[in-house]
N, C-alpha and C positions, 0 to 999 in steps of 0.2 A: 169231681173234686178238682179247683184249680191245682196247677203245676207247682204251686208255691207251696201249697198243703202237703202237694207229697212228697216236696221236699223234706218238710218241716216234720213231717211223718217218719220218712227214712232216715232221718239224724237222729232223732227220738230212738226210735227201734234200736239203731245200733250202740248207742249209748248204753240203751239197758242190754242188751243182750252182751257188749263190753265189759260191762258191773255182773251180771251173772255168771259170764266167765268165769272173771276174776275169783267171785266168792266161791263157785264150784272145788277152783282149787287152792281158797283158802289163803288168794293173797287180795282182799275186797282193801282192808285196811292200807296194805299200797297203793292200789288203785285209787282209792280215796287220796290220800297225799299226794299223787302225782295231779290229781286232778284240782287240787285244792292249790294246789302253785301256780296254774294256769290261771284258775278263776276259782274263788276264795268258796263264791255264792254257791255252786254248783259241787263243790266240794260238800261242803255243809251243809246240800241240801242230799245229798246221797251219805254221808255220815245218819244222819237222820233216817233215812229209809234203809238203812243195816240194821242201827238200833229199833228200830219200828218190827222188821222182817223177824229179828232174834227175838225177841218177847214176843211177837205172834205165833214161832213155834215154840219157846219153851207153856205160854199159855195153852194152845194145844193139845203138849203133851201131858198138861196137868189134867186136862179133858176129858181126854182119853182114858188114864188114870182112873179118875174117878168114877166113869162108864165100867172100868175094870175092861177096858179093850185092849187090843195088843196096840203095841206102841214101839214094836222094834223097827219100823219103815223110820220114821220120825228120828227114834234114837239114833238112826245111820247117821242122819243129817245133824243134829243135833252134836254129834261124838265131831265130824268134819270142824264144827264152828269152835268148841268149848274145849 
């Protein structure tokens, strides 16, 4: 892989893993804002994938649900966001 890729790799990586921090401890929403003052685009395109991530688990937990599976893993995370 040229040098450039892995730059462009290792900016990526730590971005996301920046943004999972953040939502870990439930301040994603700041982190969005401060990043939306830098650069508007990259704000709202991570506003967007919070909203995508949160109906991917409350869908989920509808899932599970309906399986009649336990869903108290899920509810930890779910309880952090909501």
């Amino acid at each position: 892989m040229p040098k450039q890729r892995l730059i462009e790799v290792n900016v990526f990586n730590k971005l996301l893993n920046l943004f999972l921090k953040a939502k870990s401890n439930n301040r994603e929403h700041e982190f969005i804002r401060n990043i939306s003052k830098k650069d508007a685009q990259l704000g709202k395109l991570y506003s967007i994938w919070n909203d995508r991530m949160d109906d991917a688990l409350v869908s989920m937990k509808n899932t599970l649900q309906k399986q009649g599976l336990d869903t108290r893993e899920i509810d930890k995370i779910l309880n952090k966001t909501y």
